[in-house]
C-alpha positions as CSV (number, residue, x, y, z in Angstrom):
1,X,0.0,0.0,0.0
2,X,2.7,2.3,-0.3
3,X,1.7,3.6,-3.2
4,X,-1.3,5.0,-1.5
5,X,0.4,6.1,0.9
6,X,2.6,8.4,-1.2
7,X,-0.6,9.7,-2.6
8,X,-2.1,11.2,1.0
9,X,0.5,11.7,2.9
10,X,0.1,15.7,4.0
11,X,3.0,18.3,3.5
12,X,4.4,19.5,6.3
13,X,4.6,22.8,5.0
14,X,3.2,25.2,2.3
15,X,-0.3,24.7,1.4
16,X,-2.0,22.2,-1.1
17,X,-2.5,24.4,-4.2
18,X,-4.3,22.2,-6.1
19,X,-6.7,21.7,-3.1
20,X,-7.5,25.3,-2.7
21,X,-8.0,25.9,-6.6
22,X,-10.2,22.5,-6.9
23,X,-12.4,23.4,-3.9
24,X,-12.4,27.4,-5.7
25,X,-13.6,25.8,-9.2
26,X,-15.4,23.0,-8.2
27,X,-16.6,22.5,-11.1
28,X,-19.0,26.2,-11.0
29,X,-21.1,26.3,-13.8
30,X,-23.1,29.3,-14.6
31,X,-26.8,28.6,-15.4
32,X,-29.0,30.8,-17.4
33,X,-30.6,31.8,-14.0
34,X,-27.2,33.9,-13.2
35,X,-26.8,31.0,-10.1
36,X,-23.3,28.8,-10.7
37,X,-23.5,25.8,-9.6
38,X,-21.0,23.6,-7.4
39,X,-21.4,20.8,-5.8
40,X,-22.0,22.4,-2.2
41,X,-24.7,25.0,-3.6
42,X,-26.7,21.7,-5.0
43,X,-26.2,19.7,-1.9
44,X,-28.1,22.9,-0.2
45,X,-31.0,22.3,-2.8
46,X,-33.4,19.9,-0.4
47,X,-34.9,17.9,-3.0
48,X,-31.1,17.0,-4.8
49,X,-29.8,16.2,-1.0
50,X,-32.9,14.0,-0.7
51,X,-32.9,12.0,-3.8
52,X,-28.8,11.2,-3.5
53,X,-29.7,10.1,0.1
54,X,-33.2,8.1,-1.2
55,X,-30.7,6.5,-3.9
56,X,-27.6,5.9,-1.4
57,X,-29.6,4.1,1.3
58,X,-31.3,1.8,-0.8
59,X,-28.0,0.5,-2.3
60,X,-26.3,1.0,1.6
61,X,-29.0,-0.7,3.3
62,X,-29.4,-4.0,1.9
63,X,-26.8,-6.8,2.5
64,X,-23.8,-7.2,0.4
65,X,-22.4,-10.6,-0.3
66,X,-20.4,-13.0,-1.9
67,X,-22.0,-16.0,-3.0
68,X,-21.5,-19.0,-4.4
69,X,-23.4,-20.9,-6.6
70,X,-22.9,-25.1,-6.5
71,X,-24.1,-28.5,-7.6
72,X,-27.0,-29.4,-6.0
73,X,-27.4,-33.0,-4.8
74,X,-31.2,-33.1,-5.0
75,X,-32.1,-30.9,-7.7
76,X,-31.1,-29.8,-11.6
77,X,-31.1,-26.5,-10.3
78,X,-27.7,-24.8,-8.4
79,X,-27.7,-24.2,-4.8
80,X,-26.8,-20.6,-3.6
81,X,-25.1,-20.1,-0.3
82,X,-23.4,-17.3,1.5
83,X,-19.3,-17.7,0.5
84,X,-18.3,-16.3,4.0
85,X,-15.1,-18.1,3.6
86,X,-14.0,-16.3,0.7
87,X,-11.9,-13.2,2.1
88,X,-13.7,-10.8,0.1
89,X,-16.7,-11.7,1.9
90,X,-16.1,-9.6,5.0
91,X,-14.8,-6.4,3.1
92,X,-18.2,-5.9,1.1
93,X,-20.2,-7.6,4.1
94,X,-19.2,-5.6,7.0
95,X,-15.9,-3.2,7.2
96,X,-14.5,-2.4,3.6
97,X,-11.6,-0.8,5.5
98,X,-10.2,0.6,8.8
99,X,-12.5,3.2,9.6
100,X,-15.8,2.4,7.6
101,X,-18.8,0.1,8.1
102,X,-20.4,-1.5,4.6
103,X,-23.0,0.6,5.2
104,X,-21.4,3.5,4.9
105,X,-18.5,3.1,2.1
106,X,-22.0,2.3,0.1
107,X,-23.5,5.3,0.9
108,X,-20.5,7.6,0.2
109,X,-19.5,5.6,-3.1
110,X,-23.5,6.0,-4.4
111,X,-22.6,9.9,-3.9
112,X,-19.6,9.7,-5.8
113,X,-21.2,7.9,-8.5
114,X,-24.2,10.0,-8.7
115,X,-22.5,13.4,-8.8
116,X,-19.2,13.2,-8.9
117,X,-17.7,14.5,-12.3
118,X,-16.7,10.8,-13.0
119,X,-18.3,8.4,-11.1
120,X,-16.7,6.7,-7.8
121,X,-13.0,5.0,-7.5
122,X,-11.9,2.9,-4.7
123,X,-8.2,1.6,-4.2
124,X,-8.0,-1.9,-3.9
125,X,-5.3,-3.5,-1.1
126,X,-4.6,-6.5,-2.8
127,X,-2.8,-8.6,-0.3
128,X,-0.7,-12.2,-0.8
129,X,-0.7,-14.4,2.1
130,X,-0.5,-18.1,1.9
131,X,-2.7,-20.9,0.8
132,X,-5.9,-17.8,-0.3
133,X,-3.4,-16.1,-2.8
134,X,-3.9,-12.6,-4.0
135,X,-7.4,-11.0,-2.7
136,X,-8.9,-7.6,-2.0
137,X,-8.3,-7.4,1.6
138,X,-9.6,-3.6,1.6
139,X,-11.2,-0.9,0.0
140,X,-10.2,3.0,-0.2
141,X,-12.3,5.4,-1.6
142,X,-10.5,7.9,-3.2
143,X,-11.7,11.4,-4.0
144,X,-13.2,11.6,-7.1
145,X,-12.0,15.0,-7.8
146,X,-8.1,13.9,-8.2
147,X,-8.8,11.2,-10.3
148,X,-8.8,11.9,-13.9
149,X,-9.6,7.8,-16.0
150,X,-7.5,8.0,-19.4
151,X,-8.3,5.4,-22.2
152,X,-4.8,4.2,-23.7
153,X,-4.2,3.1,-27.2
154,X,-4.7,-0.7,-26.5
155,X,-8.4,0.5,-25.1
156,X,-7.0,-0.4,-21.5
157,X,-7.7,2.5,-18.4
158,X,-4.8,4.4,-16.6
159,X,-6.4,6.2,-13.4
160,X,-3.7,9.5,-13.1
161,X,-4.4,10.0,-9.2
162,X,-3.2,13.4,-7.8
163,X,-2.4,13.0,-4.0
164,X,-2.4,15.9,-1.7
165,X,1.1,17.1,-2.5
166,X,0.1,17.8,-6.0
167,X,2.0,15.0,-7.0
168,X,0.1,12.6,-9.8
169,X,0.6,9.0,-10.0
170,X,-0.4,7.0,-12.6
171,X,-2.2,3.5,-11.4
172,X,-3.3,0.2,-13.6
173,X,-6.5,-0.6,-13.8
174,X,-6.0,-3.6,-11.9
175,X,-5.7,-1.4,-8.5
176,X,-8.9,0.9,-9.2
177,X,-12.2,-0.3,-8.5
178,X,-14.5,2.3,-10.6
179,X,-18.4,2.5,-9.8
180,X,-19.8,5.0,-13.0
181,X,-23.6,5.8,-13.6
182,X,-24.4,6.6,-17.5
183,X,-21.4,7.3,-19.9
184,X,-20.9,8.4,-23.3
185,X,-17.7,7.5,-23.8
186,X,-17.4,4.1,-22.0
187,X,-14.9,4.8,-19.2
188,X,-15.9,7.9,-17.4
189,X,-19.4,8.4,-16.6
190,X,-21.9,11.4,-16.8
191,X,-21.8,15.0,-15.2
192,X,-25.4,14.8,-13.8
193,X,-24.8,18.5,-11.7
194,X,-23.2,20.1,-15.4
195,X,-26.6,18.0,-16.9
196,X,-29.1,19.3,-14.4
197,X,-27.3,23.0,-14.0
198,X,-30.6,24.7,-15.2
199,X,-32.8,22.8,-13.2
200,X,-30.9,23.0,-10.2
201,X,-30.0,27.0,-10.5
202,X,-33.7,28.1,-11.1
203,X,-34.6,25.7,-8.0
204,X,-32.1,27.7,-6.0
205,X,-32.9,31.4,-7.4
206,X,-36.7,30.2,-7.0
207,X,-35.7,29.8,-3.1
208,X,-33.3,32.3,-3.1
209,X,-36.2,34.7,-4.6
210,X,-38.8,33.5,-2.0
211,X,-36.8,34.1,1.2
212,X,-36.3,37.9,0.2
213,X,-39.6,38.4,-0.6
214,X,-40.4,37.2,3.5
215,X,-37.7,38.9,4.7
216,X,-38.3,42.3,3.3
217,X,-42.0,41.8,3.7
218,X,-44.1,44.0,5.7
219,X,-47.4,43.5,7.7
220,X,-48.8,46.4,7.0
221,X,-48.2,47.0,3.3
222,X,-49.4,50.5,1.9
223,X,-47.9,53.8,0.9
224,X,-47.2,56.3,3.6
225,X,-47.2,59.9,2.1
226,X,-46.5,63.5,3.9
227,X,-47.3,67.0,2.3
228,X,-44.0,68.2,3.2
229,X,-40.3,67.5,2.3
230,X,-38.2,64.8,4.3
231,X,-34.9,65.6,4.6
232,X,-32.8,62.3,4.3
233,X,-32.5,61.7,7.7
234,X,-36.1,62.5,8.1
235,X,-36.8,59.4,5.5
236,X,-34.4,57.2,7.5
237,X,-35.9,57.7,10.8
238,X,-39.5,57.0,9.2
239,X,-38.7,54.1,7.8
240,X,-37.2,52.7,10.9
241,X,-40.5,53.8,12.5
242,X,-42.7,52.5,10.0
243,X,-40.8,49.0,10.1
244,X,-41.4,49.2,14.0
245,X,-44.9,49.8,13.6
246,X,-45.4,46.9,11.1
247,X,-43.5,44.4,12.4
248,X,-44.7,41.1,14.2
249,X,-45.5,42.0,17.5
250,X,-47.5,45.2,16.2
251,X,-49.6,43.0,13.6
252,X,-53.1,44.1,13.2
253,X,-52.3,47.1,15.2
254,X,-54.1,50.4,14.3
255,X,-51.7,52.7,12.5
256,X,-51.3,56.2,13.8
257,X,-50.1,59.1,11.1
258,X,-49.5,62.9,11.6
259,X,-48.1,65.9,10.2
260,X,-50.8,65.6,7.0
261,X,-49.8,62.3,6.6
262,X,-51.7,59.5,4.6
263,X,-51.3,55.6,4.7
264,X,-52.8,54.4,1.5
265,X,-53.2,50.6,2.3
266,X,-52.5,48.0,-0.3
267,X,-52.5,44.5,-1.1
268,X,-49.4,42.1,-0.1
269,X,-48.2,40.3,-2.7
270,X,-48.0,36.9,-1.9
271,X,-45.7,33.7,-3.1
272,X,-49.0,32.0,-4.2
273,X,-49.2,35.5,-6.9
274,X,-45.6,35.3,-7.7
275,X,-46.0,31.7,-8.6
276,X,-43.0,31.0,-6.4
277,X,-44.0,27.5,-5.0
278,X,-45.8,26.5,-8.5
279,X,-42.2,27.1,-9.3
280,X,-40.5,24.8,-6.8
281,X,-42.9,21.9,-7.1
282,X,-42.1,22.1,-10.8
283,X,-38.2,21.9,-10.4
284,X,-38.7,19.0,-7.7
285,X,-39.7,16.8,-10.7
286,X,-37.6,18.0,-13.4
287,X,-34.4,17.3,-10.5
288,X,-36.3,13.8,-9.9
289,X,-36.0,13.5,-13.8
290,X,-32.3,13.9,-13.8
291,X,-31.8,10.9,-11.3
292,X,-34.7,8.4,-12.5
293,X,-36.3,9.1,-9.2
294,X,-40.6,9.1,-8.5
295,X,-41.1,12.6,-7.0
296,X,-43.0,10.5,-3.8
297,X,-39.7,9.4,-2.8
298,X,-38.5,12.9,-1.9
299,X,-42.0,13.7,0.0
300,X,-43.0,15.2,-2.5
301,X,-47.0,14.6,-2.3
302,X,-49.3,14.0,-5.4
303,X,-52.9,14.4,-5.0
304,X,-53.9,12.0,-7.1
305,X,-51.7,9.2,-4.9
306,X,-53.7,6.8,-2.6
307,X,-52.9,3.9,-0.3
308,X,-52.6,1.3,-2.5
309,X,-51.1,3.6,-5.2
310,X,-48.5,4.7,-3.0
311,X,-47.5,0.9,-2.1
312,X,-47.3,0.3,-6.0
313,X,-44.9,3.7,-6.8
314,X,-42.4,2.0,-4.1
315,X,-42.6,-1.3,-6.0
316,X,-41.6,0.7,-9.0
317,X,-39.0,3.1,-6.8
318,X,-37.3,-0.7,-6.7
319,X,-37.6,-1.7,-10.1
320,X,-37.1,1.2,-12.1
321,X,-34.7,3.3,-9.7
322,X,-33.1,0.8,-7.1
323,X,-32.4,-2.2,-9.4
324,X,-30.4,-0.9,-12.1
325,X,-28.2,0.4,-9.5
326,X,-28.1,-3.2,-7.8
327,X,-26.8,-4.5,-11.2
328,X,-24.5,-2.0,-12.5
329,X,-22.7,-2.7,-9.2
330,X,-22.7,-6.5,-8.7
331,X,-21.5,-6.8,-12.5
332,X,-18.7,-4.1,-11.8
333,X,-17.8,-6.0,-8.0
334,X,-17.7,-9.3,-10.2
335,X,-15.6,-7.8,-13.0
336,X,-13.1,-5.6,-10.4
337,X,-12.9,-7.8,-7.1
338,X,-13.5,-11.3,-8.4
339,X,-11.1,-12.9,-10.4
340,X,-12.2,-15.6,-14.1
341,X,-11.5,-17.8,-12.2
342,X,-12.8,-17.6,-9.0
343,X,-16.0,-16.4,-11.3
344,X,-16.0,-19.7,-13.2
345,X,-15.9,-21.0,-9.8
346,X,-19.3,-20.1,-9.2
347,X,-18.5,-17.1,-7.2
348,X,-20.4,-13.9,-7.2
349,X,-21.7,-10.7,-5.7
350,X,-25.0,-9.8,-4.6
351,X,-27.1,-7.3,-3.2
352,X,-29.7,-8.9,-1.6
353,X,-33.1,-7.0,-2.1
354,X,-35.5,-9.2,-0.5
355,X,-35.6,-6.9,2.5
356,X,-37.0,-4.3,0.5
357,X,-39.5,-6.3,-0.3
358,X,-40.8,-7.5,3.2
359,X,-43.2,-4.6,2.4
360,X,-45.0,-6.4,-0.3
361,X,-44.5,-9.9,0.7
362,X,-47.6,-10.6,-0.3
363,X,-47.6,-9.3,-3.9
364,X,-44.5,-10.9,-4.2
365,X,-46.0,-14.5,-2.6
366,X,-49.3,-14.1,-5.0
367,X,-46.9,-13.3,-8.0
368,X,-45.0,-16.8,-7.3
369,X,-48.1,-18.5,-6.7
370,X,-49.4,-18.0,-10.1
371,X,-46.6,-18.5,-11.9
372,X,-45.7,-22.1,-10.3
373,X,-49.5,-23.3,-10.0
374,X,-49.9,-22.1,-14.1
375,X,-46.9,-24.6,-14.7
376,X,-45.0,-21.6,-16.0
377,X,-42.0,-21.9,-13.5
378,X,-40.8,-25.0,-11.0
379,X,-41.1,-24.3,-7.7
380,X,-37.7,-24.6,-7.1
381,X,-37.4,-21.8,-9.7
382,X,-39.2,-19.9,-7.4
383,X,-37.3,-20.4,-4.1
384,X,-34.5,-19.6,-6.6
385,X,-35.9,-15.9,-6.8
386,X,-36.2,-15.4,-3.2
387,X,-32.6,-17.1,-3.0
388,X,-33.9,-19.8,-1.3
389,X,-32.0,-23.4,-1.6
390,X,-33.7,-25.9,-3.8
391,X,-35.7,-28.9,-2.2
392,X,-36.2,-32.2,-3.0
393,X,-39.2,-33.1,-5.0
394,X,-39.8,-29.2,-6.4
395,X,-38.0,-29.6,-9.8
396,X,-41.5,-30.4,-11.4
397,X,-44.0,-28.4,-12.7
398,X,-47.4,-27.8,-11.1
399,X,-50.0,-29.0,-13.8
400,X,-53.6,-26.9,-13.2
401,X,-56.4,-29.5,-13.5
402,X,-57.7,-28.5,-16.5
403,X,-54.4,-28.6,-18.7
404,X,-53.1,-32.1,-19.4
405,X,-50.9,-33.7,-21.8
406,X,-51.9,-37.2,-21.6
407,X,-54.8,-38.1,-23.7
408,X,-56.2,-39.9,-21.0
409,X,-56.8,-36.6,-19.4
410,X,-54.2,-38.1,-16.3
411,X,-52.1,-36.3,-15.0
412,X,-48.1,-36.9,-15.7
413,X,-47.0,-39.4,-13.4
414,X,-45.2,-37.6,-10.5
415,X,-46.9,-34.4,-11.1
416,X,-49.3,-32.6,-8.5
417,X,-52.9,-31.7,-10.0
């Protein structure tokens, strides 16, 4: 790990220049709104912040394991079982390294991979030591912003990695594990904040807009006019007076004017007339767009939603949202931490969803049930899905009474009617 090492050890003195200019142009991008966008200005937008952390946990919160699957002695069909011997078992399972839990390396890699400029790269320890041979014995997540992929001629990836000195090191892509949503160009993935710059600026100039408008608002709004001159010190001291009048604790107060004064009352303006919060809810769903995330997910509530709607959209948050996720990482943690042959082996990585689902166990249960007792899938097949192990006596298919394909009408021998 010296390598590593090199890469983030701190200088004793000066500063780190490339720190400073990277967290000064992180990546600002102006947006027709006049906002620029970085990465901490969208973080403060609550319905980004809440979609990243809606995508995170569901990838963060559901076990992640090796498995292995094997000859089955009383079925066609494979069994699956956890490989907790394999060494890479524990590093995805529980502690990926020496200060992080599963959980949250998972959560702070789905962040990099959702909005980092890139996607997210870990360091892989690959460690020698006796009868296991070389295996990933930890995971470092390195900061996406000092790592820069570069496609060589012989379509293999060099990671240049710039560590805190300003040095840059040049690593294989043997020792980079690299976790990228949508790309165009194959190796580097998608710039969803440079994508979504227009959305997210007017969803922070909308915000930005709304909290001037209540903080320069006033109770009592009207026009306060006097026959005489004020001098500019006269206007000062009656608009501190007028604001004293009108503020909170005065509200509803009757308003007392002298001198030949006149208070002309007049309608408030209010966010509702300056359309702010048709506005926001607008720009929650074109943000949700950006990330392939329902806009119930974020709390953001739809009239037309009900009960058993509701429990359908979160069936769909999994599908369409959570699952793609689940794949493009247990296909990358197969390709990156497992080698051909361990892969060939029967070895692979999984992130279990079934506890998502304990939700809609039943939907799930009915979904099963039709498909075995309509003879469309083996029973087996169907623990299969809930990664169950097969049993004996399941390998056949269910035949309904009214199908047969004896022309006796009897059923197959061996085969429940």
């Amino acid at each position: 790990m010296g390598a590593l090492a090199r890469l983030v050890r701190e200088r004793k003195s000066g500063g780190d220049g490339y720190g400073v200019f990277a967290e000064l142009m992180q990546r600002a991008m102006s947006s027709k709104s006049g906002i620029a966008i970085t990465r901490e200005k969208a973080f403060r937008v609550s319905v980004l912040f809440a979609a990243g952390r809606v995508l995170a946990n569901g990838v963060a919160q559901v076990p992640f394991k090796v498995m292995r699957k094997t000859r089955s002695a009383v079925s066609r069909h494979p069994e699956r079982n956890d490989a907790d011997e394999h060494p890479l078992f524990d590093v995805l399972h529980r502690q990926p390294n020496g200060w992080q839990t599963s959980f949250e390396f998972r959560e702070q890699m789905m962040f990099h991979a959702m909005f980092a400029q890139r996607g997210a790269f870990a360091f892989k320890n690959v460690v020698d030591i006796g009868r296991d041979g070389p295996h990933v014995a930890e995971l470092i997540l390195l900061n996406p912003d000092r790592v820069e992929p570069v496609q060589n001629p012989d379509w293999s990836i060099t990671y240049k990695v710039r560590g805190r000195d300003g040095n840059v090191e040049p690593m294989p892509q043997s020792a980079i594990w690299h976790v990228r949503g949508p790309s165009w160009d194959g190796f580097s993935g998608l710039d969803v904040l440079n994508l979504a710059r227009e959305a997210l600026g007017l969803a922070i100039a909308t915000e930005e807009s709304h909290a001037k408008f209540h903080k320069n608002g006033v109770k009592a709004s009207g026009v306060y006019s006097v026959a005489e001159k004020l001098s500019p010190t006269q206007q000062k001291d009656l608009v501190r007076w007028l604001k004293e009048q009108a503020s909170e604790e005065n509200a509803g107060a009757p308003l007392v004017v002298d001198r030949g004064a006149q208070w002309t009352a007049q309608q408030p303006t209010t966010g509702v007339d300056a359309q702010h919060l048709e506005t926001r809810r607008n720009q929650i769903e074109e943000i949700c767009r950006f990330l392939g995330l329902m806009p119930i997910m974020v709390g953001h509530s739809d009239k037309t939603a009900t009960f058993a709607s509701a429990e359908a959209f979160f069936l769909a948050h999994l599908v369409h949202a959570l699952m793609p996720w689940y794949e493009r990482i247990q296909q990358s943690a197969d390709v990156h931490l497992l080698t051909k042959a361990e892969r060939r082996d029967g070895y692979y990585t999984k992130l279990v969803e079934a506890g998502l689902m304990r939700g809609d166990m039943k939907a799930t249960a009915e979904y099963l049930a039709r498909l075995t007792l309509g003879g469309i899938m083996e029973r087996n097949e169907a623990r299969a899905k809930l990664d169950l192990n097969p049993l004996e006596g399941l390998d056949e298919p269910l035949t309904p009474t009214n199908m047969t394909t004896d022309p006796t009408g009897a059923p197959a021998p061996g085969v429940q009617s």
